[in-house]
N, C-alpha and C positions, 0 to 999 in steps of 0.2 A: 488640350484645346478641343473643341467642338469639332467634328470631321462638319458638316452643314451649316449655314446660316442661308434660311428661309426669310424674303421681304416679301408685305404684301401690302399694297399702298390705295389708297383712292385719293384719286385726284379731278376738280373738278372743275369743266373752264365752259368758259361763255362761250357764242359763236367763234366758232375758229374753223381754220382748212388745216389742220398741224402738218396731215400726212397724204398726200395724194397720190391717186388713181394713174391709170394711163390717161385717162380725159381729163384731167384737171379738178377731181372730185375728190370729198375725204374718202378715205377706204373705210369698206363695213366686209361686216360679217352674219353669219345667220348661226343665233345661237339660240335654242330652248321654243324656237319656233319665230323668233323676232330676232328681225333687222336690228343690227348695231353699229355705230362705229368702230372704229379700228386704227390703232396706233401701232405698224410692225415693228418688230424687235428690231431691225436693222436700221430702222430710223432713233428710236431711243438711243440704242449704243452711243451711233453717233454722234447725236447732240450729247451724251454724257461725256464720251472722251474728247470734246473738243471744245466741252465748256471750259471758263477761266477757272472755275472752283477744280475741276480736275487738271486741267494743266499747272494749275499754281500749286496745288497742293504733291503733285508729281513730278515736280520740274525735274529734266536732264531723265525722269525715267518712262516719258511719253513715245510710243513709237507712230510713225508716218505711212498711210497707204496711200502707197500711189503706180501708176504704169509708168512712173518719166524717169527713173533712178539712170535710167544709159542717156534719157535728155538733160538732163542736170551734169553729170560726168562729160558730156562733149561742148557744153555751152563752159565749161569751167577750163577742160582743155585747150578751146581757143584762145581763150580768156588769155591764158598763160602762154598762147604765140608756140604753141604744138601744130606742127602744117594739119592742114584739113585731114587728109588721105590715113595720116597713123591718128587722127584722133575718132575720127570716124569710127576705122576699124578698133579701138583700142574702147571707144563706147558701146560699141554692137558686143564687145565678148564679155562689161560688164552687165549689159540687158541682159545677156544672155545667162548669166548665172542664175537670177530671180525668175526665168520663165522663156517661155517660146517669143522670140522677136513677131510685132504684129507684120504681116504682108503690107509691103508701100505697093499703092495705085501705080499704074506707068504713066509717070511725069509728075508724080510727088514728091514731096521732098523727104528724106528719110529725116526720123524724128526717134529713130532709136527705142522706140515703148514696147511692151511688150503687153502680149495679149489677154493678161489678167489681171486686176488689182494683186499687190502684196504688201504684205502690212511688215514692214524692219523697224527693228528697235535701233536708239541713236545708238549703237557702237558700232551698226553694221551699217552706217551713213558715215562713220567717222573712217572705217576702213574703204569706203568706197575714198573717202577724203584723203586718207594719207594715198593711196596708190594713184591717185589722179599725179598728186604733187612729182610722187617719185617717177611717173611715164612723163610727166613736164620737163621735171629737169632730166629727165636721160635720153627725152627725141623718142621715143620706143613706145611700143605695144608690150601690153603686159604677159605675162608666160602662165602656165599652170599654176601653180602656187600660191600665185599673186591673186588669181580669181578665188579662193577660197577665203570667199568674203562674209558670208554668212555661218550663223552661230546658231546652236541646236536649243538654246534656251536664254534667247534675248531680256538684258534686264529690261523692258517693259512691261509699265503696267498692264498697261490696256492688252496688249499681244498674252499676255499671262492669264486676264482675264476671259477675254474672246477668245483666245485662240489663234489659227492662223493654216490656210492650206496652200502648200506649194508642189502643184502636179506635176512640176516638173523634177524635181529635185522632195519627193515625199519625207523622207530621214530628215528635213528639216520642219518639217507640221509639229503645229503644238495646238495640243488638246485642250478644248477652252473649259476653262477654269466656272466660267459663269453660265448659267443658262437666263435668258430673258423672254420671256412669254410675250406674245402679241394683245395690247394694252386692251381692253374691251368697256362699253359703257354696258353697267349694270342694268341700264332699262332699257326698253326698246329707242329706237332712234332713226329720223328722218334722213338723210341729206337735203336740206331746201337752196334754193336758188338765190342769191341777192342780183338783181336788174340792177346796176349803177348805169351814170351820166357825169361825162365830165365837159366840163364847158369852157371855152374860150376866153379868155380874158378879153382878149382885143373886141371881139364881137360885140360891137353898139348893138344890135338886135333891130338896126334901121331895116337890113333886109330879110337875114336869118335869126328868127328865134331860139331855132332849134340848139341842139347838142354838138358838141365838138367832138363827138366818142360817145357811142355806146356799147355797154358788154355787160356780162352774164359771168358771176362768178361761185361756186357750191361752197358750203359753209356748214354746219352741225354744230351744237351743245351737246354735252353730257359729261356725267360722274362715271371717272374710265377705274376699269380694277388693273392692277397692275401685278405679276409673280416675278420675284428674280428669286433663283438658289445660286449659292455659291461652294462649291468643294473647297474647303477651304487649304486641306491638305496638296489637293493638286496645284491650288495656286503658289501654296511655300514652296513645292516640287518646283512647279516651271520658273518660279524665280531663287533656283540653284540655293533652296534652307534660306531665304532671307525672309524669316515672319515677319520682321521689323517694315521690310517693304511690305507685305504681304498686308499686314495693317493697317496702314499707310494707300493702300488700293484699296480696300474694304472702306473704310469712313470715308475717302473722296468719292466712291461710286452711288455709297447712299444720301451724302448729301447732295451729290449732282442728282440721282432719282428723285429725289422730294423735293429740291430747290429747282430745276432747270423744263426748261419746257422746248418742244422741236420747234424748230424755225419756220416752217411753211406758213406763208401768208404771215408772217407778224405784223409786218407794215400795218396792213390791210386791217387788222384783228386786233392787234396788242394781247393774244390769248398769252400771256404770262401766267402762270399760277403755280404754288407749291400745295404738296400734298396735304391732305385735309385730317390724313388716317394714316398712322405707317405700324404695322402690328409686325416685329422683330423675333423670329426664332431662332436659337440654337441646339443643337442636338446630334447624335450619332445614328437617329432615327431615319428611315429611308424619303426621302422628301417628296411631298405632293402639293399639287397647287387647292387653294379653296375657290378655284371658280364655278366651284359645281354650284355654288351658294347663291348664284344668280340663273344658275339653269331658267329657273323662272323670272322673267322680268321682275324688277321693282316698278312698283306705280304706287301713285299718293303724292300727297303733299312735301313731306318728310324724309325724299327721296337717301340725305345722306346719313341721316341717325338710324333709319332703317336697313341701308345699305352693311353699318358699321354692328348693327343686330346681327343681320345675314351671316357677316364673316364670323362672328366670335361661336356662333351657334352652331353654324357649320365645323369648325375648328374644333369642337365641344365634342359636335356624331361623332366625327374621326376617333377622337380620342378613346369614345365610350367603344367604339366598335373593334378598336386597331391599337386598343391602350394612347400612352401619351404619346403624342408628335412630334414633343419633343420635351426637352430637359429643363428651357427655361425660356418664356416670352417676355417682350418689352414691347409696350404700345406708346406710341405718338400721337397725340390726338389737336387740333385747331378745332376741333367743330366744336363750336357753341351746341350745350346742350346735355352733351356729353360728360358723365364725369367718373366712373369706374369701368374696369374692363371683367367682363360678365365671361372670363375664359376661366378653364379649370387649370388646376396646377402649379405651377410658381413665376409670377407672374407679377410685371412692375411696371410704371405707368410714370412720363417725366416728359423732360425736351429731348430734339433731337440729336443733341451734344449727351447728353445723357445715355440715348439708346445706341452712338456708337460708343460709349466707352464700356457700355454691357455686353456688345461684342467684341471687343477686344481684348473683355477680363474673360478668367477662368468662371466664374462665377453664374 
């Protein structure tokens, strides 16, 4: 099988706020001498692994980030009529295996969390699970042995794909599998402002005309480029030889990439949209992104059949300059307009059902 699978997606939405600022703005970037938007990699993951297309299609192998693993573990041992004092403590030394307990305020209530996200996969919630049961029924605090709750290579997906860091406990970090680039629009791009009013129902306007609410909310358009690579061997690695899984995380990751879109502001937007462009490589060749191919803004009419020039062209230089990129491409295409792909080499053109089963074959 391929050691690399190279995506590279355009996708393109109306006004929307996908990903915000510290002030409530989209995030941009300054590339090629022009303002862009910007969609962070840490925002995509997320909406990918917590869409339904990835949970459904991963079910039992999705793992969970959170700080509350010693709050879940002491709200369960009450539950089960464990006195406060051993559940307390019998909580605080499971927080304390995933990381540093946070400092409680003087006169807060301890909540057991600890001071950095950590992403476990479900067997290491189910051993939190069984040890809770057996400190219930035995009155007790757990011993050494018992805290040895965490696994060096969690059957999940997501933790196989992303990765995972634990400063505390390092021997159990796993090296992420995926890299996901910071999404960017191919042309220059504004943030502008929408001025809304909301208004009163009950207000007859006998004495106020006016607004019940006024506010001020930032918004942008554009055709964003998107890079994910995947090692595909590290991911068979972190999920202990299971390809079968490992394939199985590759096709939900890309149809959640081209199918799913980030939440911010939806209400507000309805920016829903899938990808317009998914150009698929595999290869043993050293992986690069093609965003150099917008270095220069697009401008024009024509903004996404020009955009989808850019990438194949660009794809093209590499090739001539650095030989091929790789072994063998598969494009996806929705954009009207469009109808061969202008790439060198071996090279096939279908649906998106199609371009993952060209990554899953030898072929």
């Amino acid at each position: 099988m391929s050691h690399f699978i190279q995506l590279h997606l355009l996708t393109s939405y109306p006004p929307a706020n996908l990903n915000r600022d510290d002030l409530g703005r989209p995030k941009t970037a300054l590339m090629g001498g022009a303002k862009r938007l910007r969609v962070s990699s840490q925002s995509l993951k997320r909406t990918w692994r917590t869409s339904a297309l990835f949970e459904e299609a991963l079910a039992g192998h999705v793992g969970t980030r959170t700080k509350r693993l010693g709050s879940e573990a002491y709200k369960e041992l009450i539950e089960k009529e464990l006195d406060e004092k051993t559940a307390a403590a019998s909580a605080e030394k499971i927080a304390g295996v995933f990381g540093k307990l946070r400092k409680v305020e003087k006169g807060e209530a301890k909540e057991f969390e600890i001071e950095q996200l950590v992403h476990v996969g479900l067997e290491e919630r189910q051993a939190i699970s069984a040890l809770v049961e057996t400190l219930a029924a035995e009155k007790r605090e757990p011993n050494d042995d018992e805290l040895k709750l965490l696994r060096h290579k969690p059957a999940a997906a997501d933790v196989a794909l992303f990765g995972r860091m634990l400063a505390a406990v390092p021997e159990y970090n796993v090296d992420a599998a995926c890299q996901v680039a910071h999404a960017i629009t191919v042309h220059a791009a504004e943030v502008e402002d929408d001025y809304f009013t909301a208004v009163d129902d009950l207000n007859s306007g006998d004495k106020d005309r006016g607004a019940a609410h006024i506010g001020e909310s930032g918004f942008g358009a554009g055709l964003f480029y998107l890079y994910i690579c995947i090692d595909r061997q590290q991911l068979v690695e972190n999920l202990q030889g299971n390809g079968e899984l490992a394939d199985q995380a590759i096709a939900a990751l890309v149809e959640a990439a081209a199918k799913t879109s980030p939440k911010g502001k939806q209400n507000s937007f309805g920016s829903r949209a899938h990808a317009s462009y998914v150009l698929a490589e595999k290869g043993n060749q050293q992986p690069r992104s093609l965003s150099t191919a917008y270095l220069r803004p697009i401008a024009g009419q024509d903004q996404a059949l020009d955009a989808i020039k850019r990438i194949e062209e660009q794809a093209n230089a590499f090739d001539s300059a650095y030989d091929a990129g790789a072994d063998s491409r598969f494009v996806t295409s929705a954009e009207t307009g469009y109808e061969e792909p202008q790439l060198k080499g071996n090279v096939k053109k279908g649906s998106l059902s199609e371009l993952i089963a060209f990554l899953k074959s030898d072929q």
